[in-house]
C-alpha positions as CSV (number, residue, x, y, z in Angstrom):
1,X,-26.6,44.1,-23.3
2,X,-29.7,44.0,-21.0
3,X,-29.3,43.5,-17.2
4,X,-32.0,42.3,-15.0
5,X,-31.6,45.6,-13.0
6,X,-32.7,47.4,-16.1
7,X,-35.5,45.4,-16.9
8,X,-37.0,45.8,-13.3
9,X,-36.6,49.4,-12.7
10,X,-38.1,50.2,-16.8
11,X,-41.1,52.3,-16.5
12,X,-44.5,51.1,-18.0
13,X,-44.9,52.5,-21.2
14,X,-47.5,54.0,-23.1
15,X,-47.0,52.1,-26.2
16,X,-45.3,48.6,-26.2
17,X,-41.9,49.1,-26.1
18,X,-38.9,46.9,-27.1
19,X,-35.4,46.3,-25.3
20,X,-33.0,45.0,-26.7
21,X,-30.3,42.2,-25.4
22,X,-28.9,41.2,-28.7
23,X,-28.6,38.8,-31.1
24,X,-32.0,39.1,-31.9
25,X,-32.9,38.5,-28.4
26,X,-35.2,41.4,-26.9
27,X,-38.1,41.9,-24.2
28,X,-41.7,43.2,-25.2
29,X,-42.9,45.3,-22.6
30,X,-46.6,45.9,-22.5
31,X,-48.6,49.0,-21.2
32,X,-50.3,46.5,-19.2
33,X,-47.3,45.5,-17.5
34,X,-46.5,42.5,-18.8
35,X,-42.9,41.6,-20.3
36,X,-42.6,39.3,-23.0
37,X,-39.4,37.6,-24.1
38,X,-39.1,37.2,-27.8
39,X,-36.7,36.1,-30.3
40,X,-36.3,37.2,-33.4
41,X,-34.6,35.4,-36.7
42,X,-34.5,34.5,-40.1
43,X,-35.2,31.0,-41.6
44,X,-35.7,30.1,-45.6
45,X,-35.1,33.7,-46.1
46,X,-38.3,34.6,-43.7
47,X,-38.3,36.7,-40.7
48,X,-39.7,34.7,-37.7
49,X,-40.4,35.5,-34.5
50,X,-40.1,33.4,-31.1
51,X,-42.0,33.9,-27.7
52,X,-39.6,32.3,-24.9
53,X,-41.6,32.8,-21.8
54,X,-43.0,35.9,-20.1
55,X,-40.3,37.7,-17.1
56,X,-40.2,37.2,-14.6
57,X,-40.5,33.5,-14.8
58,X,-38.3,33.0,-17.3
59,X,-35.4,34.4,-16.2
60,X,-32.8,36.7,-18.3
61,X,-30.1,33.8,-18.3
62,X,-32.4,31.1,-18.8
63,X,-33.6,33.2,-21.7
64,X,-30.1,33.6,-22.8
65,X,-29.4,30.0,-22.8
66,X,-32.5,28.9,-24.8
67,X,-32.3,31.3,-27.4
């Protein structure tokens, strides 16, 4: 599980990196800086994916709740 603790102290990558809360749930985090919620799942048989908000103004439980 991801904490908000974790999120703020990641380091800015070189290549966008994902971390994982689970379910499907995980963060995109850009080398720009920029942290993208996302959701991944499956619908008709199709992967899908989600964008629920960018952190930190969506929150982590907010993000939880929605997805």
């Amino acid at each position: 599980m991801l904490t908000d603790t974790a999120i703020r102290k990641a380091p800015t990558p070189e290549k966008p990196r994902k971390l994982a809360d689970g379910g499907g749930l995980f963060l995109l985090h850009n080398p720009n800086g920029s942290k993208w919620w996302r959701l991944k799942y499956r619908f008709g048989g199709k992967e899908k994916l989600l964008s629920l908000g960018t952190y930190p103004d969506t929150g982590l439980a907010d993000t939880r709740a929605a997805g």
